[in-house]
BASE-749242 format. One line per field, with one value per residue (C-alpha): residue number from 1; residue in one letter; x negated, y, z. Coordinates in steps of 0.1 Angstrom, whole numbers, plus 2048, in hexadecimal, padded with zeros to 3 digits. Layout:
k: (NUM, ...)
r: (A, ...)
px: (X, ...)
py: (Y, ...)
pz: (Z, ...)
END
This chain:
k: (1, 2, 3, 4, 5, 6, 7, 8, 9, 10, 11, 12, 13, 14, 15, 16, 17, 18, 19, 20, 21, 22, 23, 24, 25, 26, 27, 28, 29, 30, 31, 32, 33, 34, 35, 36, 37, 38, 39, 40, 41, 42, 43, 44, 45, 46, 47, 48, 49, 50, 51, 52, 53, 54, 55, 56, 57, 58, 59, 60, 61, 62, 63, 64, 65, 66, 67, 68, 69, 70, 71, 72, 73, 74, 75, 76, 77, 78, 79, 80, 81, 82, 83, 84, 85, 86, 87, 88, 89, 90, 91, 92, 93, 94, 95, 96, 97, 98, 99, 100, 101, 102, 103, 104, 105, 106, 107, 108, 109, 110, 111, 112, 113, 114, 115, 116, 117, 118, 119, 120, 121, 122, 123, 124, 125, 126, 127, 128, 129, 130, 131, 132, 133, 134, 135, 136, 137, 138, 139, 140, 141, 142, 143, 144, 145, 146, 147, 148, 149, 150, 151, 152, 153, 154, 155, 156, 157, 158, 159, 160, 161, 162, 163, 164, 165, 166, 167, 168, 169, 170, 171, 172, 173, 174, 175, 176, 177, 178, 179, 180, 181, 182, 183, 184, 185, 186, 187, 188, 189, 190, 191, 192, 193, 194, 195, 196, 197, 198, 199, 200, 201, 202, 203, 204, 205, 206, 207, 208, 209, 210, 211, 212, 213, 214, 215, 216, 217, 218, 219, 220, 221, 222, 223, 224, 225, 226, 227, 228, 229, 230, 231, 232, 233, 234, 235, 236, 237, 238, 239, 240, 241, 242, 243, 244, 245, 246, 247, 248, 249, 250, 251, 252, 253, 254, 255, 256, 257, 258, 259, 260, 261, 262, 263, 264, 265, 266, 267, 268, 269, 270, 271, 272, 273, 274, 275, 276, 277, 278, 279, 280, 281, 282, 283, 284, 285, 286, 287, 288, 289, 290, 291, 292, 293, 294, 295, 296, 297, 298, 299, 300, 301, 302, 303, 304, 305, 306, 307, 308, 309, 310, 311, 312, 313, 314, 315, 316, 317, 318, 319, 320, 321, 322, 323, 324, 325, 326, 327, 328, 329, 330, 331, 332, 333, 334, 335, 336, 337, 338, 339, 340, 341, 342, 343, 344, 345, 346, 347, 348, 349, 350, 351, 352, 353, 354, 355, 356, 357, 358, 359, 360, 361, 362, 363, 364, 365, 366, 367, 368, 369, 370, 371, 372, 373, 374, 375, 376, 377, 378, 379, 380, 381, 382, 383, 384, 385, 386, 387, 388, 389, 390, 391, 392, 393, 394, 395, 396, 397, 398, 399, 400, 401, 402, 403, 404, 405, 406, 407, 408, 409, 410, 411, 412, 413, 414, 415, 416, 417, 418, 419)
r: (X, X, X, X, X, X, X, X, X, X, X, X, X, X, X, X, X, X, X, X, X, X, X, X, X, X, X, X, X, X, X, X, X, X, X, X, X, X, X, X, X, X, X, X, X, X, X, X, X, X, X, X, X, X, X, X, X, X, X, X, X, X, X, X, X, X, X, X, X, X, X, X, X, X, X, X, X, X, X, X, X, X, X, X, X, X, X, X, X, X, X, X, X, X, X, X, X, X, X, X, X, X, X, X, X, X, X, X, X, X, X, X, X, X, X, X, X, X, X, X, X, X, X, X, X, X, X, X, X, X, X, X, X, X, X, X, X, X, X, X, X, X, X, X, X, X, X, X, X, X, X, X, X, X, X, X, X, X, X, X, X, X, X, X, X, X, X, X, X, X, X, X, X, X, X, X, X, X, X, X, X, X, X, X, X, X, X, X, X, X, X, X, X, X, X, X, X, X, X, X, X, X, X, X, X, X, X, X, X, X, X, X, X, X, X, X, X, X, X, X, X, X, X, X, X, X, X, X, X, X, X, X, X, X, X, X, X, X, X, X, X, X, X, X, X, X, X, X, X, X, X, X, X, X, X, X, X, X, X, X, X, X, X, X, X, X, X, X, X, X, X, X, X, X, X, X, X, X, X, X, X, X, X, X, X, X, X, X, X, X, X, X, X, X, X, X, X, X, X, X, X, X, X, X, X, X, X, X, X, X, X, X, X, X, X, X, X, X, X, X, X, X, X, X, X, X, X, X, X, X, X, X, X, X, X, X, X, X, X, X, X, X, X, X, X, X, X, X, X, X, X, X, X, X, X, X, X, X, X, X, X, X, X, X, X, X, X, X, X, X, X, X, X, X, X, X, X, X, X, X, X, X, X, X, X, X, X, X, X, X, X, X, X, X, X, X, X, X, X, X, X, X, X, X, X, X, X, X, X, X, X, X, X, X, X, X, X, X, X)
px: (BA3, BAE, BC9, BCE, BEF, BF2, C00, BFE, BD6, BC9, BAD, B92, B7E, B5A, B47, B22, B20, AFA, AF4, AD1, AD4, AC6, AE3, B02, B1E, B45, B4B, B71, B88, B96, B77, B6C, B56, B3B, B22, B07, AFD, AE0, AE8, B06, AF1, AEF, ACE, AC9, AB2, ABD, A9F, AA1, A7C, A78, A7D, A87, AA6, AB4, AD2, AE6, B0F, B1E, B3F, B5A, B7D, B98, BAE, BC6, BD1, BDB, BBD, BA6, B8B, B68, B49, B26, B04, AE5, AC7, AA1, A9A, A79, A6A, A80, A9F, AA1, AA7, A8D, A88, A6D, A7C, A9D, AB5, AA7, A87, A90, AB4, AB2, AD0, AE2, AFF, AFB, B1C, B2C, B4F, B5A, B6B, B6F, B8B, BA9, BC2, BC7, BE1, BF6, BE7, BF1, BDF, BDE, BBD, BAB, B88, B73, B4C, B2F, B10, AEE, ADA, AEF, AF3, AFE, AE1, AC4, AA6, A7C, A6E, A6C, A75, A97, AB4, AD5, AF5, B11, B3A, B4F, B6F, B71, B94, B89, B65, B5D, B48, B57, B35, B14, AFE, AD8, ABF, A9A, A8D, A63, A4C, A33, A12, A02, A03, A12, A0A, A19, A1A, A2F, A25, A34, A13, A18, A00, A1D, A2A, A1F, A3E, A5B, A6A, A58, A4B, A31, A2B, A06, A05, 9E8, 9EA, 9D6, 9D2, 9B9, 9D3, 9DD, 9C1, 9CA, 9B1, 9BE, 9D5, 9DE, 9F1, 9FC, A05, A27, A2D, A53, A5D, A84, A8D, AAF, ABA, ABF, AAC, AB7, A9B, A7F, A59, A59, A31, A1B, 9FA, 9E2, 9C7, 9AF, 9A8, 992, 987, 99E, 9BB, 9CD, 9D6, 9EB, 9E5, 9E7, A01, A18, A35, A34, A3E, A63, A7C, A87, AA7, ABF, AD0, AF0, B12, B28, B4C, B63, B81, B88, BA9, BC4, BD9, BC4, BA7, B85, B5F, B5B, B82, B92, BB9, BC7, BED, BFF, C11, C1C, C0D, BED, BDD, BC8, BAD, B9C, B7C, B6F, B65, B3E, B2A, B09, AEB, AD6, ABB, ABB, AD2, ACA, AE3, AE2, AEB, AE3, AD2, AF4, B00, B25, B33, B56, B6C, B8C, B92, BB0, BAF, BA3, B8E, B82, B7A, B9E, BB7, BA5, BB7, BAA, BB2, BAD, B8F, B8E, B6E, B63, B46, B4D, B38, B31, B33, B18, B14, AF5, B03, B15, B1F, B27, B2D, B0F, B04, B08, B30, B2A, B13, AF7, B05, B10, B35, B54, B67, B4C, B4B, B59, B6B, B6C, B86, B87, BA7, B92, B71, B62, B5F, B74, B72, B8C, B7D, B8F, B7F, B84, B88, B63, B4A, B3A, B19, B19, B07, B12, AF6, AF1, AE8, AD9, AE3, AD4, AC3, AC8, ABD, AD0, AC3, AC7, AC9, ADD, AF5, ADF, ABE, A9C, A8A, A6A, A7C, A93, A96, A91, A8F, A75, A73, A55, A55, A33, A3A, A1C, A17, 9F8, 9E9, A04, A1B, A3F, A53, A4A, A44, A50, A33, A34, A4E, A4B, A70, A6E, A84, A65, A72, A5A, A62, A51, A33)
py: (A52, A4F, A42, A31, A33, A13, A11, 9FB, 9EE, 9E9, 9C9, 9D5, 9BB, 9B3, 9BC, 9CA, 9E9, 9EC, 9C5, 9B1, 995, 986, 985, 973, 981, 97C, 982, 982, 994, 972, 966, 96F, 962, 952, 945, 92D, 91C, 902, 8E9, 8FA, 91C, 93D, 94A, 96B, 95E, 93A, 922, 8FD, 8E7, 8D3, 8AE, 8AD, 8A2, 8CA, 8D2, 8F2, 8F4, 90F, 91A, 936, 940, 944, 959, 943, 92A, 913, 8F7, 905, 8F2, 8FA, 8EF, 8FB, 8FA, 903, 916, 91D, 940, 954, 965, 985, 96F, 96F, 951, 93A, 935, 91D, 903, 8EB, 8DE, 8BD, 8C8, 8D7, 8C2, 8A0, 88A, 885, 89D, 8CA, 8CF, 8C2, 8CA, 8D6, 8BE, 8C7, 8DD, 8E6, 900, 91C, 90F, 924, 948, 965, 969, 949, 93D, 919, 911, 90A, 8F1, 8DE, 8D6, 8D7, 8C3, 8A4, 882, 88A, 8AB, 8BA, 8C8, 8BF, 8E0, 8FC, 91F, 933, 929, 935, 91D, 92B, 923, 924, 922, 8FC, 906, 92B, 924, 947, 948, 956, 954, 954, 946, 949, 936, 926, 908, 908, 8ED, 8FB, 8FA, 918, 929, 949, 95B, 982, 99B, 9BB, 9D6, 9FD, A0C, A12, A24, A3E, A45, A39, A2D, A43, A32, A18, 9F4, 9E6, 9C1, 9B2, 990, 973, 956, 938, 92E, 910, 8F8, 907, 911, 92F, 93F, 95E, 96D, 98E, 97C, 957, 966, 97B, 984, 98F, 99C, 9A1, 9B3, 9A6, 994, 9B8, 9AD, 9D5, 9DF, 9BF, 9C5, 9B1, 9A4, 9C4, 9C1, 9B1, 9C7, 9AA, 987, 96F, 94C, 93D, 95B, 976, 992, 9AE, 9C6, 9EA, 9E7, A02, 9EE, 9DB, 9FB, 9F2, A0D, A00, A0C, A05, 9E4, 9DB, 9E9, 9CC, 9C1, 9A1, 994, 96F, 973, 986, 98D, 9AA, 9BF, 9B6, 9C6, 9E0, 9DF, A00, 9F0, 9D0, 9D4, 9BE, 9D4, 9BE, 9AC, 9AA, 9B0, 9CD, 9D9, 9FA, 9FD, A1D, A35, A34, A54, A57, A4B, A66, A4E, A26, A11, 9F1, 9D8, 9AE, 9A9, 990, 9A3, 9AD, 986, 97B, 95D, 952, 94A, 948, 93F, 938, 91D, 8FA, 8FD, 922, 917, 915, 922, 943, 95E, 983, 9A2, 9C6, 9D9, 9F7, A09, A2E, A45, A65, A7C, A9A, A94, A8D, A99, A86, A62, A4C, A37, A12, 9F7, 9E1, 9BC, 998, 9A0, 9B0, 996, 9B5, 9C2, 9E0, 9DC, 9F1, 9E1, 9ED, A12, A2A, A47, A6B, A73, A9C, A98, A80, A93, A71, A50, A33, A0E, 9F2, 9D0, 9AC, 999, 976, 975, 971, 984, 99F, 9B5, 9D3, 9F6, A15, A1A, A37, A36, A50, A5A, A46, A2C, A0D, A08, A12, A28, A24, A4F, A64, A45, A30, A3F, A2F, A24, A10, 9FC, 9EB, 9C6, 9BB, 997, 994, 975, 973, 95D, 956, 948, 939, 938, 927, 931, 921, 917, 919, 925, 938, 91E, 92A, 918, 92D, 93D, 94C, 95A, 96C, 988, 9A4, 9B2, 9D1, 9D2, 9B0, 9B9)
pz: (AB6, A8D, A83, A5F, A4E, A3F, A1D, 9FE, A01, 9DE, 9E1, 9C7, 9B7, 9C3, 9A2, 9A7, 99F, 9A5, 9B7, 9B6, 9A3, 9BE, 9D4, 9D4, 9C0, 9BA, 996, 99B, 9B2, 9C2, 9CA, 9F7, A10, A01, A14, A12, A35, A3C, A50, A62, A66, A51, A44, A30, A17, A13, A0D, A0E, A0D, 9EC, 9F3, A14, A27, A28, A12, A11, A15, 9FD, A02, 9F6, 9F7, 9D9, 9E2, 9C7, 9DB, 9BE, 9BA, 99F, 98E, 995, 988, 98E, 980, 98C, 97A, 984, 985, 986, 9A6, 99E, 997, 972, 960, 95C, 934, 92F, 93B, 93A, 956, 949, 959, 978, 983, 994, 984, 966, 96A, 966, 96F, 98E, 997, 9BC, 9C6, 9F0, 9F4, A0B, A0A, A24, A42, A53, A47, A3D, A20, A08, 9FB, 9F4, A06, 9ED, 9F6, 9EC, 9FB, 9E6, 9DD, 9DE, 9D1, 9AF, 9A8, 9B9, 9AD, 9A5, 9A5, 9C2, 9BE, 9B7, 9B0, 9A5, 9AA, 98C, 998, 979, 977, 95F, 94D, 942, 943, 951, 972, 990, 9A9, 9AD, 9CA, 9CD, 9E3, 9E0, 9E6, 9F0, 9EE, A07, 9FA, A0A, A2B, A32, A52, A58, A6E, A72, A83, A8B, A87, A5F, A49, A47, A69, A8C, AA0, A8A, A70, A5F, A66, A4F, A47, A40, A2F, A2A, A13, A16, 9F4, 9F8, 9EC, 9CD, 9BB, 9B0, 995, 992, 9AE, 9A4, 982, 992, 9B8, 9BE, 9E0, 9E5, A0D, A13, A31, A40, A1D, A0C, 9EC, 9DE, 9F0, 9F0, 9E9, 9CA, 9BC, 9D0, 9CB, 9E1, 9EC, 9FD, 9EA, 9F1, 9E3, A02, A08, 9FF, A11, A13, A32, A26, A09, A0A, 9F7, A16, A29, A30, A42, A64, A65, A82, A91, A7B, A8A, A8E, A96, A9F, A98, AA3, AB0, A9E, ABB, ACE, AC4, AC6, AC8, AB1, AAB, AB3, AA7, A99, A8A, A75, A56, A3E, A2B, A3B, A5E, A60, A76, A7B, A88, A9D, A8C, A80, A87, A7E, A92, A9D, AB1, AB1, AC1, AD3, AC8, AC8, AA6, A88, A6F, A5B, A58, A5E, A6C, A63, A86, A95, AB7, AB6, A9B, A92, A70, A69, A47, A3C, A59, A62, A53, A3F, A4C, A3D, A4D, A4D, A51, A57, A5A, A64, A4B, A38, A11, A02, 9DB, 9D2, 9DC, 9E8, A08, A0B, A25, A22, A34, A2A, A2D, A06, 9FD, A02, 9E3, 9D8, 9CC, 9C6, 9E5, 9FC, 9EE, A06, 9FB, A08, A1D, A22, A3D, A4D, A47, A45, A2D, A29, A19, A20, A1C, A1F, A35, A49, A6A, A7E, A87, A73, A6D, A56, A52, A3E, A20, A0D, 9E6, 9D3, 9B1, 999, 9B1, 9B8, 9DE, 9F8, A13, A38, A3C, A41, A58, A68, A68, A6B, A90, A94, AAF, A9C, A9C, A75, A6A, A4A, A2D, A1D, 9FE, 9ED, 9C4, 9B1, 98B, 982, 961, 945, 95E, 94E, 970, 993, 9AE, 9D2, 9E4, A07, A1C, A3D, A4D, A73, A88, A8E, AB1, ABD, ADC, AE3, AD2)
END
């Protein structure tokens, strides 16, 4: 068993230090627990259908808990999340207004740690949008005008089918380490005359947009379809099912909890010690998502408390790279809170994060020097068997179109073993 020595905890703020764009990001410190839910339920890759009845709830944390005014806008964005430059909010937002002020709010009750639930649903009565595609909302704070969050999602108007299938027999290894996605497109209802320039195929693998296949290149088209069935971008690493941990009740430990201990002025709780995963691991998990909960109280969206984690990997250092804690819990980003540091008394590496009380999924990823991806070696390692969930989101630019369209989306768990 370890034992931490708890001492003054220094909360570092969440600033990317190699994030997509496409995630969600907290550009200040007080900013926590964003998360974007459709109708009541998490999804990795948001997506909302144009024109129907579906909306999105958006929420965070400031860890002020004196009322701040927030506004956001919302802007159109490309297929690989830049922003769209051809055309105007005029063109894109439904209703007069392009900035609308949160106005749903309510401070923390009876916590430790003091902070003001922040949310708004989207679309809504006062803005929505007319065109599909992606979307990034913008939360600035309205007295300083500087923007404290991000959150990304799509919105499809489904004008083509999309049917996938994922198989272990890869054109790189047969049952090791890989699983390899083949995609067809009906086109007929978008009369596309050129795919290769007016289709982009983009396939996330459990919402980590750091390692998407962003536009490959079809190798079969067709006046009717195209199809990608021996693509190697589509080659994705399995990796291993997400570690994970709970704590809904502050008063004993929970899974994955090795201590719980209050030391003033927060709770903190270790977790066992993680050691590297030498084969794969059969685990129910949610594909690295989070849900907010405390059993012990009414309304987790304002009386569930934070707690120091404390996470380890016990690990030889590495000179070529680094180690971070890695899931929806980081917004899939790659931040300085989530860095783990080298602890040679230890032999191992450490990160503290603040987190809300719930239930959580994570995995310790490795980044190379220079790159931008994280890798699931040397910690969790990569097994045909494991149980990935794909998105596969199909944009269309039709010769002298202004913006990408998202006009198919296909989203499903792959599970080997009941192939």
């Amino acid at each position: 068993m370890r034992y931490l020595k708890f001492g003054i905890v220094f909360v570092v703020p969440l600033f990317s230090v190699s994030g997509q764009a496409q995630n969600m990001q907290a550009l200040s410190s007080d900013i926590r627990t964003m998360q974007i839910q459709k109708d009541g339920e998490k999804q990795n890759v948001p997506v909302i259908e144009l024109g129907s009845r579906e909306r999105l709830q958006f929420s965070f944390d400031d860890l002020q808990k004196e009322y701040r005014r927030y506004i956001y806008r919302v802007e159109h964005c490309d297929y690989e999340w830049k922003k769209s430059v051809r055309i105007f909010e005029s063109d894109y937002l439904r209703g007069t207004e392009t900035q609308i002020p949160i106005e749903d709010y309510k401070e923390s009750l009876n916590t430790t740690v003091d902070y003001t639930h922040y949310q708004f649903d989207f679309p809504n009565s006062r803005m929505g949008v007319v065109y599909s595609g992606n979307y990034r909302i913008c939360v600035l704070d309205d007295d300083s005008r500087k923007e404290v969050c991000q959150f990304c999602f799509s919105v499809v108007d489904p004008k083509a089918a999309v049917n996938a299938t994922v198989t272990t027999n890869t054109d790189k290894d047969w049952n090791k380490e890989h699983q390899q996605v083949k995609v067809q497109l009906n086109t007929q209802q978008l009369g596309v005359h050129d795919p290769s320039r007016e289709i982009k195929l983009v396939v996330v693998q459990n919402g980590r947009w750091d390692a998407a296949a962003m536009n490959p290149k079809a190798d079969y088209v067709t006046p009717s379809d195209v199809r990608w069935d021996r693509v190697s971008e589509l080659i994705f690493p399995a990796g291993n099912e997400f570690r994970k941990f709970e704590m809904t009740n502050l008063k004993f430990g929970m899974m994955g909890v090795d201590n719980l201990r209050w030391v003033r002025p927060y709770y903190h709780a270790t977790l066992f010690p993680g050691k590297v995963r030498t084969n794969y691991v059969y685990d129910e998990e949610r594909d690295g998502m989070y849900y907010v909960s405390a059993t012990d109280r009414t309304d987790d969206d304002y009386e569930a408390d934070y707690v120091l984690v404390h996470f380890f990997l016990e690990h030889e250092p590495e000179t070529d790279g680094v180690f971070y804690v890695n899931g929806a819990l980081t917004n899939w980003n790659y931040t300085n809170d989530c860095l783990m540091k080298y602890n040679a008394e230890a032999r191992g590496y450490e990160a503290t994060l603040l987190l809300k009380e719930g239930y959580y999924n994570y995995q310790y990823l490795f980044l190379p020097q220079g790159r931008s991806c994280g890798s699931n070696l040397p910690a969790e390692g990569n097994y045909y068997q494991t149980e990935n969930e794909y998105t596969i989101l199909v944009y269309y630019a039709q010769r002298g179109s202004r913006y990408d369209r998202l006009v198919g989306v296909r989203n499903f768990r792959f599970e080997p073993s009941k192939q």
